[in-house]
Phi, psi and omega in degrees: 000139186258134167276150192237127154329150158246155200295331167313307193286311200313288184319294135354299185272336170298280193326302184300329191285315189287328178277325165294300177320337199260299200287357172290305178318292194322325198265021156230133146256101185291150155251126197235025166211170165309289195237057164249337161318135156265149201319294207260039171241344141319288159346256194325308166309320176319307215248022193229069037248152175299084156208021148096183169200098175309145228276127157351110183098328215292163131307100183233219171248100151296305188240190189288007172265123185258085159299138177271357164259003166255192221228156190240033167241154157228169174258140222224269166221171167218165161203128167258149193233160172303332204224039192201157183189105168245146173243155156225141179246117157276120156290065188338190177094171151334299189262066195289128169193181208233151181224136177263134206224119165238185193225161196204114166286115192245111170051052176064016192225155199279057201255162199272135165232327192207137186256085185243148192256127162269139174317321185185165175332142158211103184295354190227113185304330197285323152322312189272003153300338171298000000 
């Protein structure tokens, strides 16, 4: 004899499935500003190189014509997970590209672990969660 749901359990395991999804959402946050960040991933971007970063949307240096009163970064998205922080960045200028910055919660504070340069925009947390 092969075992079979009963419409009861079927019904059961749909319910466990749907609430572990609702609870993943919940446990990722997109970020679409500068200061939806925490301060010290915030920080850390000011000063990584010290020449500031403009805001979503923002004014920055896109192409190798350089204004000297914008910032030659922009900020693109984030998304937070409880123990994960992914950033994207543009980077302006001559080699004008984009870098993925992630951060890893250690003893409640926020530290930088890894820098990788992307191919192009990524307009989306579930890309930028890869």
């Amino acid at each position: 004899m092969s075992p079979r749901l009963s419409s009861y359990s079927l019904a059961a395991c749909l319910s466990c499935c749907a609430f572990a999804i609702a609870q993943n959402a919940v446990q990722q946050r997109e970020v679409r500003s500068l200061n939806e960040l925490p301060p010290e991933v915030l920080a850390f971007l000011i000063q990584d190189p010290p020449q500031g970063i403009a805001d979503r949307g923002g004014k920055s240096n896109v192409t190798d014509v350089v204004d000297q009163t914008l910032p030659m970064r922009r900020f693109v998205l984030a998304v937070i997970t409880p123990v994960r922080l992914v950033v994207e960045v543009e980077r302006g200028g001559r080699s004008h590209y984009f870098q993925k910055l992630e951060f890893h919660q250690v003893y409640h504070h926020w530290m930088y672990q890894a820098r990788n340069y992307l191919d192009g925009k990524i307009d989306d947390v579930a890309t930028l969660l890869r």
